[in-house]
MMTF fields as JSON, N, C-alpha, C and O atoms, coordinates in Angstrom:
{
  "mmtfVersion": "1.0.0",
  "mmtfProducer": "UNKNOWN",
  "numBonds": 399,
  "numAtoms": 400,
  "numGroups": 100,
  "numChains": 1,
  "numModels": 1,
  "chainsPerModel": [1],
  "groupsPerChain": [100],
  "chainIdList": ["A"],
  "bondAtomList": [4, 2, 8, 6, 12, 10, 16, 14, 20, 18, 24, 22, 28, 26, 32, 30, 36, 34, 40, 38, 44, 42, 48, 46, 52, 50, 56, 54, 60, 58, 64, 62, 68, 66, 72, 70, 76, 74, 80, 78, 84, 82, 88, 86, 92, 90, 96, 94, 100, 98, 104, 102, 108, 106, 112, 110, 116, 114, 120, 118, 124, 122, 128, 126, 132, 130, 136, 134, 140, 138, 144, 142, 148, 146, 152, 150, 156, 154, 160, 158, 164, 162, 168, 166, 172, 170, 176, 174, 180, 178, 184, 182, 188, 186, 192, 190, 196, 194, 200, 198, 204, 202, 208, 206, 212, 210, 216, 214, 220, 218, 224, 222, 228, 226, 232, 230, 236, 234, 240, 238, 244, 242, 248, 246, 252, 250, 256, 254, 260, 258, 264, 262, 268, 266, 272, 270, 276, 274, 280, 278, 284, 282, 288, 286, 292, 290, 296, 294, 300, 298, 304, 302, 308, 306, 312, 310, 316, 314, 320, 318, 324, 322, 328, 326, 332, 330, 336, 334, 340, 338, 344, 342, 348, 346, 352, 350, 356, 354, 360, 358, 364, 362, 368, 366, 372, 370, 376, 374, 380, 378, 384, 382, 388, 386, 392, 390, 396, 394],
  "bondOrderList": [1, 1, 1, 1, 1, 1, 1, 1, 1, 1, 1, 1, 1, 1, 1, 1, 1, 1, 1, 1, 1, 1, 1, 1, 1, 1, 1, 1, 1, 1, 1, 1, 1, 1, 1, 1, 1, 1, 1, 1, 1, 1, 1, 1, 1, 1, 1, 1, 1, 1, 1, 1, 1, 1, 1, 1, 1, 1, 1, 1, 1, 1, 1, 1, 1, 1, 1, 1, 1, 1, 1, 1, 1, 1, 1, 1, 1, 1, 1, 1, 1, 1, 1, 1, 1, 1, 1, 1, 1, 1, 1, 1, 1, 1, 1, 1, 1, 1, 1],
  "groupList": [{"groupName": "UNK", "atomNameList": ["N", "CA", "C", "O"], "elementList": ["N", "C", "C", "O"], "formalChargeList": [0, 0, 0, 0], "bondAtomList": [1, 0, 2, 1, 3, 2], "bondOrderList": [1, 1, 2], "singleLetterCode": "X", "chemCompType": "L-PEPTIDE LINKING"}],
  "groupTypeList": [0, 0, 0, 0, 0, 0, 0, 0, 0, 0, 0, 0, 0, 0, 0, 0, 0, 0, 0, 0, 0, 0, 0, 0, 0, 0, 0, 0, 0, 0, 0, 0, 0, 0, 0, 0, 0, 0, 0, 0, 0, 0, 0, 0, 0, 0, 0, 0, 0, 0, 0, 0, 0, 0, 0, 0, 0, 0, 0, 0, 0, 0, 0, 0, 0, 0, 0, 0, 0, 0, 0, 0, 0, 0, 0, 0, 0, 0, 0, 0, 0, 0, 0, 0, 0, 0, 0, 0, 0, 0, 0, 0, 0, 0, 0, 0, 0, 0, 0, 0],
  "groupIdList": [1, 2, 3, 4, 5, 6, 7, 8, 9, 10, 11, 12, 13, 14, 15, 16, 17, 18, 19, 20, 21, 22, 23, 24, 25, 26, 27, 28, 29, 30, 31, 32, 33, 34, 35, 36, 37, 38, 39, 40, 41, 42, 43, 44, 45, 46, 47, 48, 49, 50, 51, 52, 53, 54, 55, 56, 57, 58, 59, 60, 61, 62, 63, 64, 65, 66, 67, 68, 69, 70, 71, 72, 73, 74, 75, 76, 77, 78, 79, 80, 81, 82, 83, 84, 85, 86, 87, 88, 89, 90, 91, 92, 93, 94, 95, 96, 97, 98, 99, 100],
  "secStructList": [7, 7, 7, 7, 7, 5, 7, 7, 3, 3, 3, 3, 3, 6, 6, 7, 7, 3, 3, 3, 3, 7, 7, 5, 1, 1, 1, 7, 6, 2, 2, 2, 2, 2, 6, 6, 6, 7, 7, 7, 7, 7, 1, 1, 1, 1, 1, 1, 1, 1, 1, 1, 3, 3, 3, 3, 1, 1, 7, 7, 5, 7, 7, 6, 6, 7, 7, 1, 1, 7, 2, 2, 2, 2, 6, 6, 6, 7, 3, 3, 4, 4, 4, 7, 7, 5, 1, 1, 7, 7, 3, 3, 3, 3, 1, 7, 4, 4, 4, 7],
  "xCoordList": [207.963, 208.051, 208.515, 207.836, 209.926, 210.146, 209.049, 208.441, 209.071, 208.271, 208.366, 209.533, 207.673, 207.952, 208.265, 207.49, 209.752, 210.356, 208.835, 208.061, 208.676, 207.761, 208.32, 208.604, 208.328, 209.371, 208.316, 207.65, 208.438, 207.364, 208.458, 209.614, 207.013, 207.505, 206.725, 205.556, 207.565, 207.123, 207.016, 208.016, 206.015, 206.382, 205.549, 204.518, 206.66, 206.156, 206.182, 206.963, 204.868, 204.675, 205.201, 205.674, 205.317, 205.752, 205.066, 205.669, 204.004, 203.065, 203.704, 203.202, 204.442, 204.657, 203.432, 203.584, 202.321, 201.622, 202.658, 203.498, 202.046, 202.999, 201.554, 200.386, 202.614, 201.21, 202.385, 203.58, 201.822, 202.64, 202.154, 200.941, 202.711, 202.456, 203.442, 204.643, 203.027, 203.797, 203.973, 203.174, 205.384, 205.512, 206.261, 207.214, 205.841, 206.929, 208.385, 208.57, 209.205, 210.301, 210.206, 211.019, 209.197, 209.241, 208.118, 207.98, 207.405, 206.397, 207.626, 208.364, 207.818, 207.916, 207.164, 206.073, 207.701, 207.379, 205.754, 204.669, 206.313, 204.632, 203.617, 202.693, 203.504, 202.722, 202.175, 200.978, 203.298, 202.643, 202.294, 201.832, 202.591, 201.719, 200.392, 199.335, 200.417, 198.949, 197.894, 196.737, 198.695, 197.614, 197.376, 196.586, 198.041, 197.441, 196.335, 195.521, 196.451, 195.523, 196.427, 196.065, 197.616, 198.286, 198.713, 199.267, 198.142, 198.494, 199.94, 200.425, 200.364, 201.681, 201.924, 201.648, 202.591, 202.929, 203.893, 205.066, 202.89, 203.621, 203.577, 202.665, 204.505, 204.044, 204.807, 203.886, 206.131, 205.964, 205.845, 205.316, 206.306, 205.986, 207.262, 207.27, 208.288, 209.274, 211.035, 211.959, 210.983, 212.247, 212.912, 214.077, 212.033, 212.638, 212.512, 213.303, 211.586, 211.418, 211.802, 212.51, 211.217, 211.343, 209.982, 209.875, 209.016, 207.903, 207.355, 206.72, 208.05, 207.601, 208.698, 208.639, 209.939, 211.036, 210.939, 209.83, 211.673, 211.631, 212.792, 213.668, 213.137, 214.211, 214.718, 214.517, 215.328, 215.5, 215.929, 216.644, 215.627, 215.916, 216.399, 217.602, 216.26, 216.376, 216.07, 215.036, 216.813, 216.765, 217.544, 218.58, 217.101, 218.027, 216.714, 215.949, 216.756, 216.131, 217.253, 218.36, 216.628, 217.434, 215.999, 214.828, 217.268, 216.452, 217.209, 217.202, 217.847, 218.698, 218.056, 218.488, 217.004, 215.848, 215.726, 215.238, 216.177, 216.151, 217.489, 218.638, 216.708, 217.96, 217.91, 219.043, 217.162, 216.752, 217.895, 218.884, 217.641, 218.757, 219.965, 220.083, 221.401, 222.826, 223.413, 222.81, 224.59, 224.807, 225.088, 225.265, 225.286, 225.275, 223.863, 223.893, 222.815, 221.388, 221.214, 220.898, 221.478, 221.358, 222.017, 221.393, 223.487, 224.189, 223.901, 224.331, 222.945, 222.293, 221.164, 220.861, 220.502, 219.183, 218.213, 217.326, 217.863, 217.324, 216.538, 217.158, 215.73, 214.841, 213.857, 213.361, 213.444, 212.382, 211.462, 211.646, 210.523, 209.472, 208.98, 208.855, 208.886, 208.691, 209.482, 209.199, 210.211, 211.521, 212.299, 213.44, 211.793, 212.479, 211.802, 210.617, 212.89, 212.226, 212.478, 213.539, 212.022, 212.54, 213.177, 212.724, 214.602, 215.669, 215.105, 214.979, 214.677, 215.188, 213.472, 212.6, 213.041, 212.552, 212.601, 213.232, 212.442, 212.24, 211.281, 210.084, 212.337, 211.498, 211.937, 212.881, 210.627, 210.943, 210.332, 209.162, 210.812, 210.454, 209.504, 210.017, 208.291, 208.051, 207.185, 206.784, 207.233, 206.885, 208.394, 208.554, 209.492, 210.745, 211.32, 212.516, 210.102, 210.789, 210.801, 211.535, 210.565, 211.502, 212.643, 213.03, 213.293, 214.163, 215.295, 216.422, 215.033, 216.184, 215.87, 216.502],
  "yCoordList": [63.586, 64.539, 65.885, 66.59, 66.209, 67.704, 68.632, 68.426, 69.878, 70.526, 71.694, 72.055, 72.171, 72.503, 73.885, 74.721, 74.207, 75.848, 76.389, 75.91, 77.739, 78.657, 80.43, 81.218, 80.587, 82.39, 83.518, 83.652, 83.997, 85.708, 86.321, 86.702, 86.201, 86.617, 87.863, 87.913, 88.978, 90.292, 90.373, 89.927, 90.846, 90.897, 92.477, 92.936, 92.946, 94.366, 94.37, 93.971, 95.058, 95.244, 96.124, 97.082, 96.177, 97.821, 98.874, 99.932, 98.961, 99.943, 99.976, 100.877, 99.475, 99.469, 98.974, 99.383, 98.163, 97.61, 96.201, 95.63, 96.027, 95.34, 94.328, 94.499, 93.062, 91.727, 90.99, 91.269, 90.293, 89.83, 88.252, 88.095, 87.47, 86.369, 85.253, 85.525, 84.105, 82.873, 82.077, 82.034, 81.427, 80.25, 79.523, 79.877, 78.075, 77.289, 77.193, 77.863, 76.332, 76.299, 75.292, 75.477, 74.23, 73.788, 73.281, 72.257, 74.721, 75.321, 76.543, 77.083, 76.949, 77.327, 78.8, 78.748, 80.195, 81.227, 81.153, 80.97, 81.42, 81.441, 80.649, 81.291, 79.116, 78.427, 79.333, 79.492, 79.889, 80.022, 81.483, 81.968, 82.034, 83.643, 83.081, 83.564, 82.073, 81.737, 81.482, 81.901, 80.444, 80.068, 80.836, 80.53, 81.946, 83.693, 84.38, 85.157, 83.95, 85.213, 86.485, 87.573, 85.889, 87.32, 86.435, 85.356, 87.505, 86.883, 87.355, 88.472, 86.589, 86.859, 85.924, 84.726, 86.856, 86.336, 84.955, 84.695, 84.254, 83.121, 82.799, 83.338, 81.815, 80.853, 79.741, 78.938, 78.849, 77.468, 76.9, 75.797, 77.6, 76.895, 75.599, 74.597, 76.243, 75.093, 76.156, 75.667, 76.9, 77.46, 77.73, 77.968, 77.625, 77.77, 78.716, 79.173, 80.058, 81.191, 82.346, 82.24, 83.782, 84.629, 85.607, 86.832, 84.562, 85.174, 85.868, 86.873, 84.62, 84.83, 85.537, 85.479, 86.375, 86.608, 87.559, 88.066, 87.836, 88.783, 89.23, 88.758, 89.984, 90.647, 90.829, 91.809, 89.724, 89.787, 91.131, 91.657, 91.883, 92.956, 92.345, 92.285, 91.853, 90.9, 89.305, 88.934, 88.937, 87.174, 86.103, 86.338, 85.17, 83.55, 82.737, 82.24, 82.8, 81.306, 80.511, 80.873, 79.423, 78.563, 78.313, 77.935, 78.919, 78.258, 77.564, 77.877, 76.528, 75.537, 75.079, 75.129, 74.686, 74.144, 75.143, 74.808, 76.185, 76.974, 77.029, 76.996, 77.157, 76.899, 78.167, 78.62, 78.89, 80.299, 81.15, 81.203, 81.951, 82.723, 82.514, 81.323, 83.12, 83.15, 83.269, 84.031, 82.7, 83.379, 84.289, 84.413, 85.475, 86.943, 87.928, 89.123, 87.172, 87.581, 87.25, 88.083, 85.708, 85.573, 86.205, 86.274, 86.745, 87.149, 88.729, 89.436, 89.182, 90.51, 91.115, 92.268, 89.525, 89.439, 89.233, 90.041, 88.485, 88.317, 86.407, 85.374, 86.567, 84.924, 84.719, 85.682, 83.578, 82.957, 82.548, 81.56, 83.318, 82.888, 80.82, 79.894, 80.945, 79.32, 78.292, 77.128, 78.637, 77.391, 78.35, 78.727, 78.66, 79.683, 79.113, 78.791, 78.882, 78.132, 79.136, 78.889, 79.808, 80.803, 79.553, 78.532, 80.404, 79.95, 80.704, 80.1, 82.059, 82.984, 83.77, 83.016, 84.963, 85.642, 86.523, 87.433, 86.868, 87.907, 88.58, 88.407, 89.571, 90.924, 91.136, 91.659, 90.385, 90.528, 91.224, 91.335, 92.105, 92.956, 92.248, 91.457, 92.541, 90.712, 92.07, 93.222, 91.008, 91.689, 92.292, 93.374, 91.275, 91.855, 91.217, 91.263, 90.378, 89.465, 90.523, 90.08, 91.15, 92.139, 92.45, 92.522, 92.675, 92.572, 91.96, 92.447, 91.175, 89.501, 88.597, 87.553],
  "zCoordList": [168.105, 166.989, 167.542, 168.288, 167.035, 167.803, 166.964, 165.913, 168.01, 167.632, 166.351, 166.197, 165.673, 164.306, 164.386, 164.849, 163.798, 163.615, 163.171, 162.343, 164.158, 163.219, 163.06, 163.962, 161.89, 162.036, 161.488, 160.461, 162.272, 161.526, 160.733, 160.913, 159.153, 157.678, 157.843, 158.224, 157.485, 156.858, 155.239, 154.676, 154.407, 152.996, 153.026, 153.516, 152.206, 151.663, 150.153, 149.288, 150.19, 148.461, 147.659, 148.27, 146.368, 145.942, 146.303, 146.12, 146.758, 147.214, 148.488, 149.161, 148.987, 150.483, 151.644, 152.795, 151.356, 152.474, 152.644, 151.948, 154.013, 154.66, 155.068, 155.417, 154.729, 155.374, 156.745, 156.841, 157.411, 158.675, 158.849, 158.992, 158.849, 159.453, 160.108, 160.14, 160.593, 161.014, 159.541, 158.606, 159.675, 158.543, 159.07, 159.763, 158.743, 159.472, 158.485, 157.469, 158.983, 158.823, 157.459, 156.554, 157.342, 156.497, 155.154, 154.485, 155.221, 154.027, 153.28, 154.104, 151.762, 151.457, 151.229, 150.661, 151.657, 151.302, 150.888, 151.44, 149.517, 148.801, 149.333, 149.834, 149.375, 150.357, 151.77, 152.008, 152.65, 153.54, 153.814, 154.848, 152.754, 152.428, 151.922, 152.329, 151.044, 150.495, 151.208, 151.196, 152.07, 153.674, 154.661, 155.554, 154.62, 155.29, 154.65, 155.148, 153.438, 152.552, 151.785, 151.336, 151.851, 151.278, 149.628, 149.422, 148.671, 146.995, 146.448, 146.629, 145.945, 145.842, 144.479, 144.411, 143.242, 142.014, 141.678, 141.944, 141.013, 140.884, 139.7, 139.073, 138.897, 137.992, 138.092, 138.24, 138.135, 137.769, 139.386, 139.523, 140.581, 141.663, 141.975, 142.69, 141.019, 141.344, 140.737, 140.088, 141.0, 141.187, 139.434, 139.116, 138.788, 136.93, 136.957, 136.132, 137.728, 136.86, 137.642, 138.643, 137.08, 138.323, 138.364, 138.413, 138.322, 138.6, 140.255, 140.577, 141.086, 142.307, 143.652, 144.88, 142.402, 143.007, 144.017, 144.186, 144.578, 145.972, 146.236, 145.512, 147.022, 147.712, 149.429, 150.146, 149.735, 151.604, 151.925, 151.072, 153.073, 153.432, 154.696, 154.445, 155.884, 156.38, 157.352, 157.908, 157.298, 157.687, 156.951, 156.329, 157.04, 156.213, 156.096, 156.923, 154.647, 154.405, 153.56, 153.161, 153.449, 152.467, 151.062, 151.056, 149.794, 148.724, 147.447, 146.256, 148.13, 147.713, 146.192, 145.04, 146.717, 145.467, 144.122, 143.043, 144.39, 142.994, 142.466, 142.907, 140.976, 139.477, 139.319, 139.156, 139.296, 138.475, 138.679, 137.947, 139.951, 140.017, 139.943, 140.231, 139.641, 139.889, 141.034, 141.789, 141.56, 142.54, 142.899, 144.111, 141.943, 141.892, 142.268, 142.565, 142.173, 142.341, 143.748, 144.597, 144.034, 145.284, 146.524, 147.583, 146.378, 147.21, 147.39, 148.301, 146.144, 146.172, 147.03, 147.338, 147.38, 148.382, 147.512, 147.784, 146.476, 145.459, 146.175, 146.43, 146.226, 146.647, 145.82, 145.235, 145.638, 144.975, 146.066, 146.777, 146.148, 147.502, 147.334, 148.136, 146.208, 146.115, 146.024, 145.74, 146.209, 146.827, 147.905, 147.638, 148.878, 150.186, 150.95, 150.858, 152.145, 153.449, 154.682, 155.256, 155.02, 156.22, 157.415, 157.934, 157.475, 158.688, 159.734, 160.799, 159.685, 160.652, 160.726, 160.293, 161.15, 161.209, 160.028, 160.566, 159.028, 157.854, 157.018, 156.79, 156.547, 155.864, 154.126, 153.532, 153.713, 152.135, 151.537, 151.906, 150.236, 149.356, 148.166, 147.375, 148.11, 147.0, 145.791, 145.958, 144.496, 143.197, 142.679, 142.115, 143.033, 142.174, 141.098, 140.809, 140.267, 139.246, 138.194, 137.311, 138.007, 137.22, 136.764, 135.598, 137.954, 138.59, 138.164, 138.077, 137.977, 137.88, 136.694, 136.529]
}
């Protein structure tokens, strides 16, 4: 079994606190803020909405799995923490379904 990608996720709030943790490569965002202890807005948990949207400042995930956004949102830095898989090391803006 190779061994499992793990990338340090930054998420900053609108308040600007900042939570820090490990996620692997293949838990989705929200999942693995949840299993830190950091709460983070959700509702369908499957890429329909933009409850749990966010904003990359930077890194790469892939969030193939979402319908929601356009590709005009996405190419803006616009993510859905619940269908986002961190590629890379990143720093997301989260509480931006507003937003979008």
């Amino acid at each position: 079994v190779p061994a499992m990608d793990l990338y340090r996720v930054k998420l900053v709030s609108p308040e600007g606190e900042e939570h820090e943790f490990d996620a692997p490569g293949d838990a989705c965002i929200l999942d693995s803020a949840d299993s830190a202890g950091v709460e983070l807005p959700y509702s369908c948990r499957a890429g329909d909405c933009s409850a749990c949207a966010g904003r990359i400042e930077d890194g790469v995930v892939d969030q193939s799995g979402g319908s929601y956004l356009d590709d005009a949102q996405r190419a803006d830095g616009y993510v859905l923490t619940c269908v986002s898989y961190p590629k890379s090391n990143c720093v997301i803006h989260t509480h931006k379904g507003i937003e979008v």
